[in-house]
N, C-alpha and C positions, 0 to 999 in steps of 0.2 A: 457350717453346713456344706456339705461335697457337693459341687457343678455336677450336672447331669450333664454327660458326653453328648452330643449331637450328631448324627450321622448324616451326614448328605449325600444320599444315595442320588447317581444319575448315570446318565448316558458317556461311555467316554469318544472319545474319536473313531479307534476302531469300532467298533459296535452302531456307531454312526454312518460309517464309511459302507459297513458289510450291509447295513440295513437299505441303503441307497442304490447300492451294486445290485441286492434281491429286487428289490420292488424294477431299477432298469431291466434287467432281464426278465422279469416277469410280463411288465411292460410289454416286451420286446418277443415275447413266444404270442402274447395276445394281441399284440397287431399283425405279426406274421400270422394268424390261424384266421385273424378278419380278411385280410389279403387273398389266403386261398377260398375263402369259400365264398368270397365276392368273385374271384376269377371263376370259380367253379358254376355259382351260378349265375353270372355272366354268358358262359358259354352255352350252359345248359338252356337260357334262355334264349339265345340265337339258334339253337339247335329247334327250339320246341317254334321259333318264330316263323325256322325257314318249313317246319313242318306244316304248321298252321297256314301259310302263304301257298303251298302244294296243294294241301287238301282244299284249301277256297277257290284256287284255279281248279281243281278237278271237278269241283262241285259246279263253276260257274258252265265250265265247258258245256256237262252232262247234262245242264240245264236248256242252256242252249241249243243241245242239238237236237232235245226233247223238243224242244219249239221251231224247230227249223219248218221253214214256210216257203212254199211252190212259187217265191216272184215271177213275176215276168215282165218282160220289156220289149221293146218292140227293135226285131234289127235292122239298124239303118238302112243293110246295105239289099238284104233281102222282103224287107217290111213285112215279114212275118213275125210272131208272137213268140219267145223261149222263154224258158227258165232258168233260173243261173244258181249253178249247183255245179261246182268242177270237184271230183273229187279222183285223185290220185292214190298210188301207194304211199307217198311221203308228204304231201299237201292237199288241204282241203279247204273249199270257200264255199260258203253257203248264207245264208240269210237266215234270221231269229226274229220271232219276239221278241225273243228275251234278251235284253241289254244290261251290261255290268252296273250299269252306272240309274239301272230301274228310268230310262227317261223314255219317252212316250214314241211311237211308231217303230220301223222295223230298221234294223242295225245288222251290216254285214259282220261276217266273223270272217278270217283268217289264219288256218295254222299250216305250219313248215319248219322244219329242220334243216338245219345248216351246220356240215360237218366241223367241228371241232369249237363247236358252238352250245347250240343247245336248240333249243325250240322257242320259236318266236307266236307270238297272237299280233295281228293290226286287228282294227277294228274301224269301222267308217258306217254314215249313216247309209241308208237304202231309199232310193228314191223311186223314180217311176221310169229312169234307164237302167243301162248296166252301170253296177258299182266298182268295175274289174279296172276303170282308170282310176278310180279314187283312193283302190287299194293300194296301187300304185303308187301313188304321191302319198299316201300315209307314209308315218315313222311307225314301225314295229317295236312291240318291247318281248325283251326276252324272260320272257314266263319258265321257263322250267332248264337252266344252265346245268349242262353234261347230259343231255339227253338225250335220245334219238327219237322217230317217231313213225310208227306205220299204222296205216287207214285199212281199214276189209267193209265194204258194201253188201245188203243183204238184198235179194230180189226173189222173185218169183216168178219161174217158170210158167207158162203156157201150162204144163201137167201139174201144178201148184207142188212142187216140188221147190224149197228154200234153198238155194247157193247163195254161196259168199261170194264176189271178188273183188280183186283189188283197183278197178278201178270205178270212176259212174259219173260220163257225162250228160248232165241234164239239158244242154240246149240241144242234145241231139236224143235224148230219150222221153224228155216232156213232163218228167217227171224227177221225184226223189227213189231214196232205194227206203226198202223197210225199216233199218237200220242201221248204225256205224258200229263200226268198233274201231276203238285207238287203242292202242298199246306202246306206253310210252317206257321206251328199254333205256339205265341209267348205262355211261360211260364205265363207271366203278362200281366195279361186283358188288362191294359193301351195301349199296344204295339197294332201294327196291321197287321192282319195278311195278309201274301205274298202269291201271284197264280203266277204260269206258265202257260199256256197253249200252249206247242209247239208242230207243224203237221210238221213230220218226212218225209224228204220229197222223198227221197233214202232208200225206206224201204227193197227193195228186192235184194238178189244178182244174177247179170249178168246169171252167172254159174250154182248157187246151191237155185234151187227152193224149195219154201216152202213144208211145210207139213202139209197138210192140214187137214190129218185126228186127226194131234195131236192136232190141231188148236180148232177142236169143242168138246176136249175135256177138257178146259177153264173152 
């Protein structure tokens, strides 16, 4: 009877070798493609973070100044009654309701820019003085980096006639203005630039009425 031939088919070395070499570089394009699109959305998610971090500062601000409230305090030096309300073209201190951190009674706010800086916030609580030394010994954080910052005050004329300007001090007018505008302009054109527009809605105090003759003179 004739032997039946046996083939032993298999794998030889080359064919081993090339198969190792495929699967490494294949390997080797799909960790490279995990790479990029973990950098990619890495980055993209720092972009969407620092966005997110803008728009809750813008939102906090506008809240804020929606609540901003007539304090007063009594001055040492004159023992008369003001209100503390400084506002500038580049910096503004005022008193709120409304606090970041939602905790109970009134909280000063402070914003200012600082060239080649960006825009700072302190924030300190409000008591039954001025808050203007407390501001002071605060640490500031900088809220909005490469940007600049201008204030516009709204009032109203004796002929009820609305002006804007840029500045409105309340120990000497006894009051708040209608409302603010901030316009927060970026260093880099690419950026965009940020508005407020909040109407102050407790501009007067109970007690101590305006003054209105220092008023028309804005």
């Amino acid at each position: 009877m004739a032997k039946e031939k046996i083939n032993n088919s298999g794998f030889t070395l080359i064919e081993v070798i090339l198969a190792l070499g495929l699967t490494s570089l294949l390997l080797g394009l799909l960790s490279t493609s995990v790479f990029i699109v973990a950098g990619d959305w890495n980055r993209n998610s720092r972009a969407l973070d620092e966005s997110l971090d803008e728009a809750l500062a813008v939102l906090q601000i506008d809240r804020a100044l929606h609540g901003a409230f007539p304090h007063s305090f009594t001055n040492e030096e004159t023992l008369s009654r003001q209100i503390f309300f400084t506002g500038e073209e580049d910096y503004l201190a005022w008193v709120s309701t409304i606090s970041p951190q939602r905790l109970p009674g009134l909280t000063t706010w402070e914003l200012y820019s600082v060239p080649d800086e960006g825009v700072y916030l302190g924030l300190v609580p409000a008591y039954s003085d001025n808050p203007s030394v407390r501001l002071e010994e605060s640490l500031p954080t900088l809220i909005f980096p490469d940007y600049d910052l201008e204030f516009s005050y709204l009032y109203e004329e004796l002929e009820e006639n609305k002006v804007w300007t840029d500045q409105w001090e309340a120990q000497e007018l006894l009051s708040l203005p209608l409302a603010v505008h901030v316009r927060l302009t970026p260093y880099d054109n690419t950026q965009e630039e940020l508005e407020i527009l909040a109407r102050v809605r407790n501009n007067e105090h109970r007690s101590i009425r305006p003054n209105e003759l220092e008023r028309l003179d804005l």
